[in-house]
ROKOL-770845 format. One record per residue: x, y, z of N, C-alpha, C, O in turn; residue in three letters. Coordinates in steps of 0.001 Angstrom, whole numbers, padded with zeros to 6 digits, always signed. Example, Ala and Ser with C-alpha at 12.3 -4.5 7.8 and 13.67 -1.06 7.14 Angstrom:
residues 2
+013190-005690+007800+012300-004500+007800+013200-003300+007800+014236-003319+008465ALA+012850-002250+007080+013670-001060+007140+012900+000030+007870+013409+001138+008039SER
***
This chain:
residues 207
+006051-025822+019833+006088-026177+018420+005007-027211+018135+004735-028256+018725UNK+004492-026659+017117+003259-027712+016782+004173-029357+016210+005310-029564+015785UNK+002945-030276+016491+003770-031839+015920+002659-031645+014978+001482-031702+015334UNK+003034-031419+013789+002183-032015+012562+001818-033225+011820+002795-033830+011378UNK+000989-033598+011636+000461-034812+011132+000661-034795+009590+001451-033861+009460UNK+000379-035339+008193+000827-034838+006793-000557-034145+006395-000669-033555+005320UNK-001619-034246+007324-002465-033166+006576-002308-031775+007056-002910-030862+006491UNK-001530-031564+008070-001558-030327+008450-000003-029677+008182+000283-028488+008315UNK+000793-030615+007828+001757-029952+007003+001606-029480+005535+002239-028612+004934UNK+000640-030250+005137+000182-029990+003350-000097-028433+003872+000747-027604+003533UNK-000869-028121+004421-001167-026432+004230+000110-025833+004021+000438-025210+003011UNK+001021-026117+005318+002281-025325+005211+002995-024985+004043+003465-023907+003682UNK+002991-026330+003410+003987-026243+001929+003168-025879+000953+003745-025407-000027UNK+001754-025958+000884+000748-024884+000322+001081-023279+000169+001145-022651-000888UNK+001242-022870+001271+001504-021716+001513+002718-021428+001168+002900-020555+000319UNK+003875-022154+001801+005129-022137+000851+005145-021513-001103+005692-020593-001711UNK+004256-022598-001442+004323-022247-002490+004020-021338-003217+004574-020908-004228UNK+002647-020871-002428+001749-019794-002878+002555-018010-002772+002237-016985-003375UNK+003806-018288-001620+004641-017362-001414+005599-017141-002317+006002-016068-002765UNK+005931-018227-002550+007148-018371-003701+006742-017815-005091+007559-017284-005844UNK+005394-017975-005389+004582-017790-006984+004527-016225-006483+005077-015387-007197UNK+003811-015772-005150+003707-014317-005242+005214-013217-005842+005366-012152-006439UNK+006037-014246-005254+007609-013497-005021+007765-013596-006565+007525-012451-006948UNK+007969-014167-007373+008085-014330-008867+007618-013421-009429+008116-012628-010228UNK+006062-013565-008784+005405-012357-010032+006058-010767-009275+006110-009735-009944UNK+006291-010799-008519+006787-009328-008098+008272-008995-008839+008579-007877-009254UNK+009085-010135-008913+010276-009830-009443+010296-009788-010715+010953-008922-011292UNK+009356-011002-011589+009162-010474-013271+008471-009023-013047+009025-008130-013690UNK+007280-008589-012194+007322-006999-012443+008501-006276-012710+009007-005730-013691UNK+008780-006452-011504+010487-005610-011873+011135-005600-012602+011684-004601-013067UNK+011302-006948-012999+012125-007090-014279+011065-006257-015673+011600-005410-016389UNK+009798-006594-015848+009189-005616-016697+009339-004369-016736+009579-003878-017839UNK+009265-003686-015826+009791-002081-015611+011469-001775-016029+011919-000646-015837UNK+012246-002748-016547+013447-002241-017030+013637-002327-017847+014782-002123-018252UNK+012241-002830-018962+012525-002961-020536+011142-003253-021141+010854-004371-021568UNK+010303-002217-021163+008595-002204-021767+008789-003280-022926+007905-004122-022768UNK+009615-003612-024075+009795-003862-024952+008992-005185-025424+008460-005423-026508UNK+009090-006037-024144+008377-007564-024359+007267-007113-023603+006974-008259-023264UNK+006561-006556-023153+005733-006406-022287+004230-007268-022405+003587-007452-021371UNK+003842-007656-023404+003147-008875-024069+003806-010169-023443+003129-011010-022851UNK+005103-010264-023606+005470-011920-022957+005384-012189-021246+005330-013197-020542UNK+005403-010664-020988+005989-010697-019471+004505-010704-018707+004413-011302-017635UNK+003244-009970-019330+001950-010271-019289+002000-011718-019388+002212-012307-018329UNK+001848-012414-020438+001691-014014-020061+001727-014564-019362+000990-015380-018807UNK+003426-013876-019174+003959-015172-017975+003441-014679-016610+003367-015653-015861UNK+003057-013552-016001+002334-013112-014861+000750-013868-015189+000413-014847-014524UNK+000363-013626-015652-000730-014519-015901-000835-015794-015901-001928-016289-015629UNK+000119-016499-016163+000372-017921-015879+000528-017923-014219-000291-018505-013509UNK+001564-017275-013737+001347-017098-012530+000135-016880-011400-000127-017405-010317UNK-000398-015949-012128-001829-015708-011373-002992-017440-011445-003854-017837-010661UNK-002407-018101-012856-003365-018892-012513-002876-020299-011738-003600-021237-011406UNK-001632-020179-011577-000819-021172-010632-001444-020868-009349-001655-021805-008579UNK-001754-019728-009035-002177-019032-008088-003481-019696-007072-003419-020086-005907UNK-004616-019648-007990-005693-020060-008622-005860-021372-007932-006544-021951-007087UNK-004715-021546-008875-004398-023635-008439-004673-023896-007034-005515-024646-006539UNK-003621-022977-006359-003389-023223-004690-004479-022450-003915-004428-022261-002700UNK-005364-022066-004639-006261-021333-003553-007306-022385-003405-007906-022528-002340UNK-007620-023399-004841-008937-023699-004847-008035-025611-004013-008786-026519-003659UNK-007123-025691-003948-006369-027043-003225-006703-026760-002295-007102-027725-001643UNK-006813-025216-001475-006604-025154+000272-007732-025353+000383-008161-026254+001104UNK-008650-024383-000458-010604-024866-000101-010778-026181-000406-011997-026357-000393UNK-010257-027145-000659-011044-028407-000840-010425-029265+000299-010919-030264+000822UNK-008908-028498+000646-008492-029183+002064-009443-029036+003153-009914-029968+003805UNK-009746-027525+003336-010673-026947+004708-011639-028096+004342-011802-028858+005295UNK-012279-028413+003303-013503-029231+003471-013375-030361+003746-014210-030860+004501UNK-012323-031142+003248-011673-032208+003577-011116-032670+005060-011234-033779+005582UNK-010427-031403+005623-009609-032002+006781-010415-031324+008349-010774-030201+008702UNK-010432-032689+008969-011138-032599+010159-010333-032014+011577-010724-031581+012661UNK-009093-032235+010991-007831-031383+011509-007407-029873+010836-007195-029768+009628UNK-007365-029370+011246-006451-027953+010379-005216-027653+011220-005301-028152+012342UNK-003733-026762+010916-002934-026274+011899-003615-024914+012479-003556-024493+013634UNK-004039-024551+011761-004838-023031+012928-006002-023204+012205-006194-024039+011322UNK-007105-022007+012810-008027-021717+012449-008297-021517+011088-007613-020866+010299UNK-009756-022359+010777-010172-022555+009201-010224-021056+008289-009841-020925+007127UNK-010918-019788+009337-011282-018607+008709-009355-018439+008505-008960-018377+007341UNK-008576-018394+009332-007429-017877+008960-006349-018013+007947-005490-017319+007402UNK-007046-019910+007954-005678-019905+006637-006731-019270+005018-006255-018650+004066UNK-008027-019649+005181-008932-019244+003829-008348-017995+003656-007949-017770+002513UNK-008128-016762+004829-008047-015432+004442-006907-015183+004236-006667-014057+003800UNK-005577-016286+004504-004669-015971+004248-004073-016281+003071-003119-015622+002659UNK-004601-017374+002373-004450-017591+001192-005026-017057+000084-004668-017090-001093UNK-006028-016527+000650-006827-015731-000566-006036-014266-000440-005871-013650-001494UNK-005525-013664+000834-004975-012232+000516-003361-012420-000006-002561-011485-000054UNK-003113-013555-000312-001305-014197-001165-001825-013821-002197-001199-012887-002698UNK-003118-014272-003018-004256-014624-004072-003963-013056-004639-003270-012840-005633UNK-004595-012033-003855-004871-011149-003907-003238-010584-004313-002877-010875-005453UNK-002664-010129-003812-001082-009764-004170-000845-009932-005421-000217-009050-006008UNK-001285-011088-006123-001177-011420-007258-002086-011287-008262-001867-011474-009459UNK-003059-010975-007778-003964-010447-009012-003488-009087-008983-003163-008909-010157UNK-003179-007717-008182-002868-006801-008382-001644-006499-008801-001346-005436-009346UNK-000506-007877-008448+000657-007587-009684-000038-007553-011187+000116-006598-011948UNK-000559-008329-011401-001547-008695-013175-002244-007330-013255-002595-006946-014371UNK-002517-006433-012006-003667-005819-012962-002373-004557-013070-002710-003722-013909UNK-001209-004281-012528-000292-003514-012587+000273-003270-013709+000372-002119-014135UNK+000914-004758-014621+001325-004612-015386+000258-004723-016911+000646-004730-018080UNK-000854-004783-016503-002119-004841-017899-001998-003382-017819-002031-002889-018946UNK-001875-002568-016933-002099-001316-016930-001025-000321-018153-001388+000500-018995UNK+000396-000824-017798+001391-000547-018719+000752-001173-020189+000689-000301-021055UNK+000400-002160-020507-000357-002133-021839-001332-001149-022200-001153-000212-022979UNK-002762-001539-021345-003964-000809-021535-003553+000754-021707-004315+001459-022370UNK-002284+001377-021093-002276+002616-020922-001283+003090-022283-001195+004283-022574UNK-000639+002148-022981+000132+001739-023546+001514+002738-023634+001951+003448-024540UNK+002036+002415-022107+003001+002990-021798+004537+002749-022425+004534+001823-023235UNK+005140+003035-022338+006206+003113-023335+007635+002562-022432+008317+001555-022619UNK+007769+003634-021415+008870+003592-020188+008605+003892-019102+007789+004789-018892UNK+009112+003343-018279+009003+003215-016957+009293+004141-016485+009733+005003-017247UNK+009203+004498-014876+009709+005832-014486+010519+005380-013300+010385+004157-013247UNK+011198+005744-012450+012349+005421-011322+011153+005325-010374+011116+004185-009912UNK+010170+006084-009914+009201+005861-009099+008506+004546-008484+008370+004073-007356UNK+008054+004114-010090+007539+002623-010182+008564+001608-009793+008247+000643-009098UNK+010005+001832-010295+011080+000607-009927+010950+000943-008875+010055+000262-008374UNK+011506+001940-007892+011266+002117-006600+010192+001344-005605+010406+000663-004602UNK+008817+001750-006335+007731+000708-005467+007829-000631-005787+007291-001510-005114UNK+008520-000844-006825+008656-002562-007465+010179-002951-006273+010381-003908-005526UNK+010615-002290-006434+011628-002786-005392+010870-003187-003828+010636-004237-003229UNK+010689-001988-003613+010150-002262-001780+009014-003708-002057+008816-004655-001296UNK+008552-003502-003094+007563-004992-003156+008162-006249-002992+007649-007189-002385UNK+009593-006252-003710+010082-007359-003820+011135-007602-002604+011993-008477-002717UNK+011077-007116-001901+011556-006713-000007+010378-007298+000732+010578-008166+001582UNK+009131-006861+000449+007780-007256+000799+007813-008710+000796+007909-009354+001840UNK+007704-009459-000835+007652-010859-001356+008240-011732-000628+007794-012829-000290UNK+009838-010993-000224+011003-011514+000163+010294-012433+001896+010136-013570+002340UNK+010144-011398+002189+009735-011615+003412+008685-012342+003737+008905-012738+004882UNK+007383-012850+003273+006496-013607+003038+006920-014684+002934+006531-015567+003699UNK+007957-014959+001834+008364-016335+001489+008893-017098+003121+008593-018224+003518UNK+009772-016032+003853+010280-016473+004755+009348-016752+005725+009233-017868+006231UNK+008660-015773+006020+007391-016261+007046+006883-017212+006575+006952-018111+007413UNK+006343-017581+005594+006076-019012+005539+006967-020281+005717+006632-021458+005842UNK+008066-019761+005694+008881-020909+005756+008738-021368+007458+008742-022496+007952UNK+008648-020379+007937+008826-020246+009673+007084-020756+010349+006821-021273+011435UNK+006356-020449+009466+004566-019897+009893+004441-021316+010644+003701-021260+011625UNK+005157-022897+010321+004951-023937+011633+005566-024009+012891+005421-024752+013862UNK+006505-022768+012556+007296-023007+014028+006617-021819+014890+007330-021054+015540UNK+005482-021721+014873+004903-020894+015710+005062-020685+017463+005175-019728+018229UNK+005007-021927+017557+005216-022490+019117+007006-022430+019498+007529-022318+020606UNK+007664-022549+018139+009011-022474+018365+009777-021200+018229+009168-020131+018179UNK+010866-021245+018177+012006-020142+017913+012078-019710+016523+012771-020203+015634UNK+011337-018802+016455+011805-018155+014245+012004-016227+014751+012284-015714+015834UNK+011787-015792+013768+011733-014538+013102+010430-013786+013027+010303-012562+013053UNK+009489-014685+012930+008212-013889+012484+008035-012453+012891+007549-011482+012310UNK+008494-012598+013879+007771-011075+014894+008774-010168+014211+008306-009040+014054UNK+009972-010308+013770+010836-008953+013277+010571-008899+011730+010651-007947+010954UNK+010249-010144+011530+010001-009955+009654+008460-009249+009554+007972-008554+008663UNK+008026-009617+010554+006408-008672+010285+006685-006902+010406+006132-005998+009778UNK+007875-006827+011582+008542-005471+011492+008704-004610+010512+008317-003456+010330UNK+009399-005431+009852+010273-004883+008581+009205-004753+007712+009131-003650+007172UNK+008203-005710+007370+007641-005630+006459+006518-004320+006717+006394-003703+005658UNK+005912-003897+007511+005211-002735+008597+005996-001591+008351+005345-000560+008184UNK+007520-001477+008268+008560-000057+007805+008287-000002+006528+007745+000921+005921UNK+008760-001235+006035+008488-001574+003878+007426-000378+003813+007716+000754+003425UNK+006300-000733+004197+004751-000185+003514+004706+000805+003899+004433+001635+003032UNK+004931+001396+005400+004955+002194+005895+005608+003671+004727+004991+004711+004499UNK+007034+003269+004159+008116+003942+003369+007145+004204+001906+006783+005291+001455UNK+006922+003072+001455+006060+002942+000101+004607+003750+000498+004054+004476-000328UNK+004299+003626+001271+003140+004908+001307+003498+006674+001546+002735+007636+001452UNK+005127+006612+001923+005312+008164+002321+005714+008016+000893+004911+008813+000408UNK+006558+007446-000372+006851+007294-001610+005709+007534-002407+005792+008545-003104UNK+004664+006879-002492+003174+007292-003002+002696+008552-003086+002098+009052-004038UNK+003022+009113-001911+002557+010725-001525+003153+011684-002328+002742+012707-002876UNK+004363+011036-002262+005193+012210-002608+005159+012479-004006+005045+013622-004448UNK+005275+011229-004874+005249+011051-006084+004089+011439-006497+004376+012476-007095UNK+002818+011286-006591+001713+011813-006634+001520+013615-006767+000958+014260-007652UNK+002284+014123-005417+002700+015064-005388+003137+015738-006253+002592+016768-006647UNK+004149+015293-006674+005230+015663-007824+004670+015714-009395+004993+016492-010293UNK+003517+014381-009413+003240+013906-010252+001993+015422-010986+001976+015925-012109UNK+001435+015612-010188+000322+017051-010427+000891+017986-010449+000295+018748-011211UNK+002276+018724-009811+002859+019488-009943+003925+019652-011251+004462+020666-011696UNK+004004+018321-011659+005288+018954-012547+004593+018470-014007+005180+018754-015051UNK+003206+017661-014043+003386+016848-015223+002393+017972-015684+001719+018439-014766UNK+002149+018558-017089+001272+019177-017741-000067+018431-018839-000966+018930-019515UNK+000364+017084-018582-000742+016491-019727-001490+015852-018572-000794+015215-017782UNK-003110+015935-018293-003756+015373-017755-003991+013990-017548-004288+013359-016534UNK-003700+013488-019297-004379+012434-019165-002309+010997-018538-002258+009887-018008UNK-001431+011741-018921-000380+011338-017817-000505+011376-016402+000235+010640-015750UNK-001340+012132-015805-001538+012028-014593-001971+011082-014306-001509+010387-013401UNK-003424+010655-015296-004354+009606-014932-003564+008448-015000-003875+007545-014223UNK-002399+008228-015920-002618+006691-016179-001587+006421-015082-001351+005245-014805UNK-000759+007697-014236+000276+007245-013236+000108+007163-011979+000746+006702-011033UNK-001029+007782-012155-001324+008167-010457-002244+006692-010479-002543+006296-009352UNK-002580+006096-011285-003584+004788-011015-002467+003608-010952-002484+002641-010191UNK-001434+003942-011996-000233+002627-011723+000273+003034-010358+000313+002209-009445UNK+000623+004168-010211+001421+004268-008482+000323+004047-007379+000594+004060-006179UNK-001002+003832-007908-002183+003572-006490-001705+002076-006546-001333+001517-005515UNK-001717+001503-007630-002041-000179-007747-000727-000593-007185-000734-001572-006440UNK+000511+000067-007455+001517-000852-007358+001748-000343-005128+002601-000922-004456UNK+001184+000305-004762+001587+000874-003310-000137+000026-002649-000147-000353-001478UNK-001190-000132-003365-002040-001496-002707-001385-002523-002610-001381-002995-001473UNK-000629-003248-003614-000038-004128-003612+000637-004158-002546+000224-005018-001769UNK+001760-003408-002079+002404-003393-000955+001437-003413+000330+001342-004094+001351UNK+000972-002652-000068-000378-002639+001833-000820-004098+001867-000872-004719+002929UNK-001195-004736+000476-001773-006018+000963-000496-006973+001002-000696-008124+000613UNK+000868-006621+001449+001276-007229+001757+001621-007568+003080+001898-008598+003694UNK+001478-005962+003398+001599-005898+004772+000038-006534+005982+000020-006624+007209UNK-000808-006781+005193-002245-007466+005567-002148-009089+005942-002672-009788+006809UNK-000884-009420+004465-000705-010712+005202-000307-010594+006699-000915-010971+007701UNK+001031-009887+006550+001555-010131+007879+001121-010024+008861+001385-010685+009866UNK+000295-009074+008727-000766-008857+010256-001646-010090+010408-001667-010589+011533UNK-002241-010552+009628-002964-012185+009815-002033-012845+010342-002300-013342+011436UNK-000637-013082+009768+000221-013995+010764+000593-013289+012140+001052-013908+013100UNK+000366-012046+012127+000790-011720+013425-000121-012235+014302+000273-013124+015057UNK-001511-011784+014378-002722-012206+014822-002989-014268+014992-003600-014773+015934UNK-002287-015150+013719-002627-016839+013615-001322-016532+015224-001630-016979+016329UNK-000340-015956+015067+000646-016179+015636-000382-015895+017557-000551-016820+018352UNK-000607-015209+017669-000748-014369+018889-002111-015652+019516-002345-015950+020687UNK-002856-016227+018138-003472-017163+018640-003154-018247+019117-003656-018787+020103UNK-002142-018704+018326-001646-020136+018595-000244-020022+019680+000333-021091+019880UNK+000260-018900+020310+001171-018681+021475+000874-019566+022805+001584-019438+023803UNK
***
């Protein structure tokens, strides 16, 4: 178990947080997909999110420059905070899409991938909670599991729907605007599963 000093715990609860903001915006998705109706307010408030986001990416870069200590490697936490970063700009560009496309209702498909996301989120939050006890006794290695089945499921879900989506729908331009929300919302999931592999990898370093 690492002994942390308070600059090398600041990352931790950095990341903490940056997990916690991702998990939000995944669950107001969800919650957007069960009622288009406000879909203007629920944009905002993901957008507020994204720029909370923002906040904690440009704190960690001024830490790396700042601290002559880090808890792991400098390239690892930059890429790991920027691909949290990332999660969250593609929740924002998910639900601009339901505007721009100016979708009306949701389909069971999308809650479906909004669910496994927020299984995804779930799990992030926790790995971060754990990501200092590297040297110690946590979870990481089975929550990276789970999260590896998550995406794994949400990409055979993608297929299928897609599938379905050319076969049964007759208006072209419905294809377009679903088959681009079901690409965005099943990236989202892969880059969640990207974190975890970085922690699998900070993990395998610092063993």
């Amino acid at each position: 178990m690492f002994n942390l000093n308070p600059k090398e715990d600041k990352f931790y609860k950095l990341f903490n947080e940056a997990a916690q903001i991702v998990d939000e915006g995944a669950k107001l998705l969800r919650r957007t997909l069960d009622s288009l109706d406000n879909i203007d307010l629920d944009v905002s408030r993901i957008e507020e999110l994204e720029h909370q986001g923002d906040r904690i990416v440009g704190i960690i870069v001024k830490e790396l420059n700042d601290s002559f200590i880090t808890p792991f490697d400098r390239e690892d936490i930059y890429v790991l905070i920027k691909r949290l970063d990332d999660v969250l700009d593609l929740i924002n560009s998910a639900v601009h899409r339901f505007v721009m496309f100016n979708v009306k209702q949701s389909t069971e498909a999308s809650k479906l991938l909004a669910d496994m996301l927020i299984k995804c989120t779930g799990h992030l939050v926790e790995l971060m909670d754990e990501l200092h006890l590297m040297g110690g006794k946590n979870q990481i290695a089975e929550k990276i599991k789970v999260i590896n089945q998550i995406e794994s499921g949400a990409d055979r879900l993608f297929r299928q729907t897609v599938c379905e989506l050319f076969r049964n729908e007759k208006d072209p331009i419905e294809i377009i605007k679903w088959k681009e929300i079901y690409q965005i919302m099943e990236n989202t999931i892969d880059k969640c599963e990207k974190i975890a592999n970085i922690i699998e990898g900070v993990v395998i370093k610092n063993a």
